[in-house]
N, C-alpha and C positions, 0 to 999 in steps of 0.2 A: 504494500500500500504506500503510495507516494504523494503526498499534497503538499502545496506552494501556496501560500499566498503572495500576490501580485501586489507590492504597498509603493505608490510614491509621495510624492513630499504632501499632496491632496491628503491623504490618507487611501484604505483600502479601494486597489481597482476590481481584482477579481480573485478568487481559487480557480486553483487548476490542478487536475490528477487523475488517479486511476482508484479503479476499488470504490470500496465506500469513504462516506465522508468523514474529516479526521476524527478518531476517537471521541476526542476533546467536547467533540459536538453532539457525542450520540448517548442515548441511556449507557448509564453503567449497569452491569449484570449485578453488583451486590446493593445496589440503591434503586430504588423505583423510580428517579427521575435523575435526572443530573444538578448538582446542587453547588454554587459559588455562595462561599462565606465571606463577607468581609464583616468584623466588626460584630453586630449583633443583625447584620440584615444580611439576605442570602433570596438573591432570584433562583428562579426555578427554571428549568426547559425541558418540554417533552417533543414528542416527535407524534403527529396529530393522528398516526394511524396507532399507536400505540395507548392511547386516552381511555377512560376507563368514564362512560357517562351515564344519568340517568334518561328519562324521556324527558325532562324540560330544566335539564344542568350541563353545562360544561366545566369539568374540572370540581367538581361536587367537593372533594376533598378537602380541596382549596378557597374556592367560592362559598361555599355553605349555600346558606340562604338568602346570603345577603342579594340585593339585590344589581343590576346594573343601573350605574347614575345615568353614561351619559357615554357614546363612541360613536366610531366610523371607521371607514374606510379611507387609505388614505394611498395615493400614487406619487414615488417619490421617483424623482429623476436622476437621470445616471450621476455619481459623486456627490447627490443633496443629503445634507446631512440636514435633521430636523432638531430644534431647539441646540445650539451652537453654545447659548450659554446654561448655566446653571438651572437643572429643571429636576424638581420633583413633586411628588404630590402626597396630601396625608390618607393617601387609599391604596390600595393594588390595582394592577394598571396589568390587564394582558392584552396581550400581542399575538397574533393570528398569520401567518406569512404565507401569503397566497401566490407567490408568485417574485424569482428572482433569488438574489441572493445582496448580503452586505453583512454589517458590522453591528452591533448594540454594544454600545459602551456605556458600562454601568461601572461609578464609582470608579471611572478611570482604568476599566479593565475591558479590554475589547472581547468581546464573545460574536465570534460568527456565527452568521444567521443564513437560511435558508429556506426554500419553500416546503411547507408542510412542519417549521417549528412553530412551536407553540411555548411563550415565554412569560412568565408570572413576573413582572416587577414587583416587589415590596414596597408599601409605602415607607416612605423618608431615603429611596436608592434613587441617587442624580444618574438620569439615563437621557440618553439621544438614539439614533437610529441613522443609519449612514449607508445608504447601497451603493454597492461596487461600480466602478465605470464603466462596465460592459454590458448594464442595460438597468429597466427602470425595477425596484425592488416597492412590491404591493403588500400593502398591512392593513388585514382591519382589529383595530383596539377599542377595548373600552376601558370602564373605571366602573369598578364595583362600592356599593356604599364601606362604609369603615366597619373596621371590626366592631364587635361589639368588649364592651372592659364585664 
């Protein structure tokens, strides 16, 4: 298995390789989802064929019951990276990737993205969204209400 990512001074243009995609990006076999710790906050990503839902939940686990506030869909163009400065929110924020490939940088840590991941931001993680320069990277997100204390 051999993957590259293509970075210039823009930031990330594309991946390129053979096989599947890099490890890094895919479920772990001893964890149910793939998990980045920083601090006391730690996004989540799955791979949307692998999701485990009910008839009117996505991400049940995760979601509860809370509800959805507020999303869409969003089409980003080749090298747009969305919210450039300082961006968070006091909710969880998923991300839906229909299409494309790029970069989620959360807390300063770049996590590649692809189509068919499926990514839980936590509330209080500064995150952006950045597709590669080889073509347009399509998200639909929302914002689900806050946990409850």
């Amino acid at each position: 298995m051999l993957w590259q990512a293509d970075v210039g001074a823009e930031g990330l243009r594309s991946y390129r390789g053979q096989g599947r995609f890099p490890e890094a990006t895919r479920r772990h076999q001893s964890n149910p989802h793939y998990h980045t710790e920083h601090g006391n906050l730690s996004m989540k990503r799955y791979r949307l064929d692998e999701l485990e839902t009910t008839p009117t939940r996505l991400l049940p686990e995760v979601v509860g019951d809370r509800r959805i506030t507020h999303g869409g869909i969003y089409v980003f163009t080749p090298g747009e990276t969305a919210h450039p400065e300082h961006h968070v929110h006091n909710t969880d924020e998923i991300f839906i990737f229909i299409q494309g490939m790029g970069v989620l940088p959360i807390d300063g840590v770049d996590h590649p993205i692809r189509t068919g991941d499926v990514v839980v931001v936590e509330a209080g993680e500064d995150h952006h969204t950045r597709s590669s320069e080889d073509g347009p990277l399509v998200a639909a997100w929302y914002l689900v209400e806050p946990k409850r204390v």
